[in-house]
Structures are given as C-alpha cells and as structure tokens.
N, C-alpha and C positions, 0 to 999 in steps of 0.2 A: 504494500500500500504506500504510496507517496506522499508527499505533503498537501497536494493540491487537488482536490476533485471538483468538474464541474457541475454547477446544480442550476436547472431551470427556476427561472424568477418571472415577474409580469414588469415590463418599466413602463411606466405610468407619468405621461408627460401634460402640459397644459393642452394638448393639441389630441388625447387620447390613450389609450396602450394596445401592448402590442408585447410577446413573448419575447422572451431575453436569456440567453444563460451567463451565467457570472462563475467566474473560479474562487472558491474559496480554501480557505485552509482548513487543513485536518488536523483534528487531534485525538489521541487516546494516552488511555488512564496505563500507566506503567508501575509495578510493585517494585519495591527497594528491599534487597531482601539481604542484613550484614549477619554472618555468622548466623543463619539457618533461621533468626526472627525477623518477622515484617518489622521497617521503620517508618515506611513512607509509602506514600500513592503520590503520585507527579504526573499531575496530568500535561502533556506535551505532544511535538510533532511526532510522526513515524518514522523517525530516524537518530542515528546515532546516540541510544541510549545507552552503553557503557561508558562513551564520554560524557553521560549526563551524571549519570549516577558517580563516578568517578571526582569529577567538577564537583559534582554537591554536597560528598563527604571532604573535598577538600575546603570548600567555602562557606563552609558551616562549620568547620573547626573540627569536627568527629577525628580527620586524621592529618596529620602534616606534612606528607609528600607522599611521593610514589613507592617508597621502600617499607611504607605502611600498610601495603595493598598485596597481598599474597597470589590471589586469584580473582576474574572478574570473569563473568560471561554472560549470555542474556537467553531466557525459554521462555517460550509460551507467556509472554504479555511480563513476563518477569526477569530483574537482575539481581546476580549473584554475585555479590563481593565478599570476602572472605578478607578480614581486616585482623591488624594487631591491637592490642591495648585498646580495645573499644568498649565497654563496659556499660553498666546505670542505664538501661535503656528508656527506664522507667522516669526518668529524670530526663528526655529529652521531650522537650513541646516545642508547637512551632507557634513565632507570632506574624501574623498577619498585618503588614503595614504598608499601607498601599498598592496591595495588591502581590509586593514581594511576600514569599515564605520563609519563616526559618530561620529563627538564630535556637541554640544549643544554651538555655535562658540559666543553666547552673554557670557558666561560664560564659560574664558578660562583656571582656576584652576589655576590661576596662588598663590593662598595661598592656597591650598593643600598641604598637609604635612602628613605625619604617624609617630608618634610617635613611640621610640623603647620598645616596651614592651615583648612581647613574645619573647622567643629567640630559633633557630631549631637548631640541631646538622646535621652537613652537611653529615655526615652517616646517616640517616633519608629521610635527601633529595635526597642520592645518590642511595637509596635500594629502593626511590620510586617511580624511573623512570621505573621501572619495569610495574608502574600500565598502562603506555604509550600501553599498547601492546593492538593490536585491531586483533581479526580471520578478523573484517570486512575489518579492513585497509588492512590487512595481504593479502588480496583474491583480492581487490580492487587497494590498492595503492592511493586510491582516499579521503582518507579521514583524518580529523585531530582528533585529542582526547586531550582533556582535565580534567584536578582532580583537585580536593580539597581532602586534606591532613591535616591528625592531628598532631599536633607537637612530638605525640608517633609511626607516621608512618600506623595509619591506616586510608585507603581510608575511607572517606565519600561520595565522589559523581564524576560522572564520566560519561563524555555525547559525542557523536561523530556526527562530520558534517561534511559538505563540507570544510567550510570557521572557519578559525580557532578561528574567531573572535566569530561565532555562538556558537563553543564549550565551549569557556567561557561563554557568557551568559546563558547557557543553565544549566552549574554546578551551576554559582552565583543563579539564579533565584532559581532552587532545594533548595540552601542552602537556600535564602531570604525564601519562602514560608513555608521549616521548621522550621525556627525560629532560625537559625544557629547566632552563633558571627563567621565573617568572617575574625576577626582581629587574632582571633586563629586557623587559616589557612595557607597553603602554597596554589599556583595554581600550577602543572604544564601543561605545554603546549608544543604542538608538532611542533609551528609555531615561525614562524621569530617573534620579537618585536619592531615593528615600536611604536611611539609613542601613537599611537590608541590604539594599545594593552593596554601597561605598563597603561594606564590610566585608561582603562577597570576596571583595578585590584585592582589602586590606589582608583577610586571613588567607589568600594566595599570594602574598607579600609581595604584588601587584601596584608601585609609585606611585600613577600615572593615570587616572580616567579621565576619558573626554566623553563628554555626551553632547549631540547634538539642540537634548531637549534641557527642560530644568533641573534645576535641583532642588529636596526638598529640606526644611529646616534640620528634621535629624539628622541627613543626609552632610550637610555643610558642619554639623558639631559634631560627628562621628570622623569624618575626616580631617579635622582639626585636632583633635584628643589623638587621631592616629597619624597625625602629620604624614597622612596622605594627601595629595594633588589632587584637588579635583575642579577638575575645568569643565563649565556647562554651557550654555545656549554656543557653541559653536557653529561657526559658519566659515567659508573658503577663504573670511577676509576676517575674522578676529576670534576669540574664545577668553571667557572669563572665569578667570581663575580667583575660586574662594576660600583656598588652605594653600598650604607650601608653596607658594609661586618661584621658590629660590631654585627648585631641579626644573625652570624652563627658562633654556638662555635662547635669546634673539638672534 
C-alpha cells in the first residue's frame, strides 16, 4: 500500500458540480512492540516504519543511540525492537501538545543541554529549504516533510508523513541505524515547534532546527533551557532565530 490513494469527491463551484477525484494521503495505525510489550500505537504513512519506531525511541529519550538497539524488524501491522536498559514501562505516558506525542514525563530533560560545537552558515540553511518540496505534499497538501542536513548543504535523509512529528522520527531513526553523528546535522521541518518537537531534536543531540512555519511558546523555552537553535518562519531570503543564534555565522 503507498502513501497516496485516489478517492472520488463532487467539486462544487458557483457555476454548479461536476465529479472530481482528488489524491489523498494514507494512513494506518502501527504497534511499537520493545522487548515483547506493546508501548505504542503511531498512527502514520505506509512506509518506513522501522525508521519510525527507531527515531521514536531515540527522541523520546527511551534509548541513546544505535548500540542500544539489539534487533528491529516489522510483521503484520507491527514492530519489533529489542532494546537494552529499557525498563518502568509503566511509568511511560504520552502528553499530547499540539498535536505532537510523547515525552517519557519521569524524565523531564530538565539538564539537557547541546553544546556549541558545529557551526552552519545561514546561506546553507537558507538554500536548504528547498529540500522541503514534496510532488507528494504538492498533489496532497496533506503531508509534512522532514531533512537532515550537512553542514556543506547536502541532504542526507528525508522522510514524509502525516504528522510532523513522524517525519522526524523517521529521518533520526535512518540517521541512528546508519550510524550517523546527528550533532553534525541540521533538521528541517515543515511543522509548527511546540515543545514536543524542539525536544524530538534536542534528545537526538540535533543543534540546528529550521522550520518553515512557527514556533510555539514551549517550543522557544524548551530550546533555550537546551540551548538548542531554533530558527522558524523561514523563507529563501531570511529565518528567525529564537535561542543560540551564536552556531549560525553569515
């Protein structure tokens, strides 16, 4: 099954209607299944769900890189990852804010921090907003996109879903399972930055977010507390930077 199927509609203009089909996005419900107990239901695209589920224990904190992760595979509407030092299952809730899912609420990152080490030139991040462009978004309207970005401006990975939050996890995971440093990365992202987000990015020790769209209040003091970067309302000609503007030289 693909991302996209097309569904007959009526479009309905001042002048009358007349039958229409329109392409729209797909989604179905995915199980998260660590160490032989359900944690999760993710509803998302039909595709690439071991980089989901992979991304989502990395940006939820559950585990800290790739050498955490024993085994991954996916059956039957379900994935299996087989992790180290995962524990308290019972102790993991998800909060819902703004639409993102998910933070691990016994552990609230309040000593999270990213050091300033890599630094982007903000022509790099302005030329690579370009990589946003989706045929699928484009036909759809229904979708978000996500990158990871090399500090020389070329894409490494690039994943599209429903919910904007999936499209990160879907790039971190790609990056985690090839064995990526994600500290010499930028994300961009096509979606608002609620707190959920900027954290997503923060606990894949990710500098660098650019979002086209806004940002939201938690969003700008969760980035701050983690002097992470986060640059929103971007466009071809300027981006505003509401935390660490010191890792982007001109």
């Amino acid at each position: 099954m693909g991302p996209v199927r097309d569904y007959s509609c009526v479009k309905v203009t001042r002048q009358g209607m007349e039958p229409a089909v329109d392409p729209v996005m797909m989604e179905q419900t995915i199980e998260l299944i660590i160490n032989g107990t359900k944690l999760s239901s993710i509803v998302t695209t039909p595709e690439n769900h071991v980089e989901l589920a992979v991304g989502y224990m990395i940006t939820e904190g559950a585990v800290q890189g790739r050498e955490d992760i024993e085994d991954c595979r996916e059956e039957d509407g379900r994935v299996y990852l087989k992790v180290r030092s995962f524990e308290h299952f019972d102790l993991w809730y998800e909060l819902r804010s703004s639409g993102c899912i998910g933070v691990n609420w016994e552990h609230r990152d309040d000593n999270v921090g990213l050091p300033v080490g890599r630094k982007f030139r903000v022509g790099v991040l302005l030329d690579s907003l370009k990589y946003l462009f989706s045929e699928t978004q484009d036909r759809t309207r229904g979708a978000h996109t996500a990158c990871l970005v090399a500090a020389d401006g070329t894409l490494k990975y690039k994943a599209l879903d429903i919910g904007r939050h999936n499209a990160v996890d879907k790039v971190v995971g790609a990056a985690t399972l090839a064995g990526e440093d994600l500290s010499q990365l930028f994300l961009i992202s096509s979606g608002r930055q609620p707190a959920g987000m900027v954290m997503k990015a923060v606990r894949a020790k990710i500098p660098v977010i650019v979002s086209k769209a806004a940002p939201i209040s938690s969003g700008i003091e969760s980035a701050r507390r983690a002097n992470a970067t986060l640059c929103c309302f971007a466009d071809k000609d300027k981006i505003k930077v509401f935390s660490a503007p010191e890792r982007i030289i001109v």
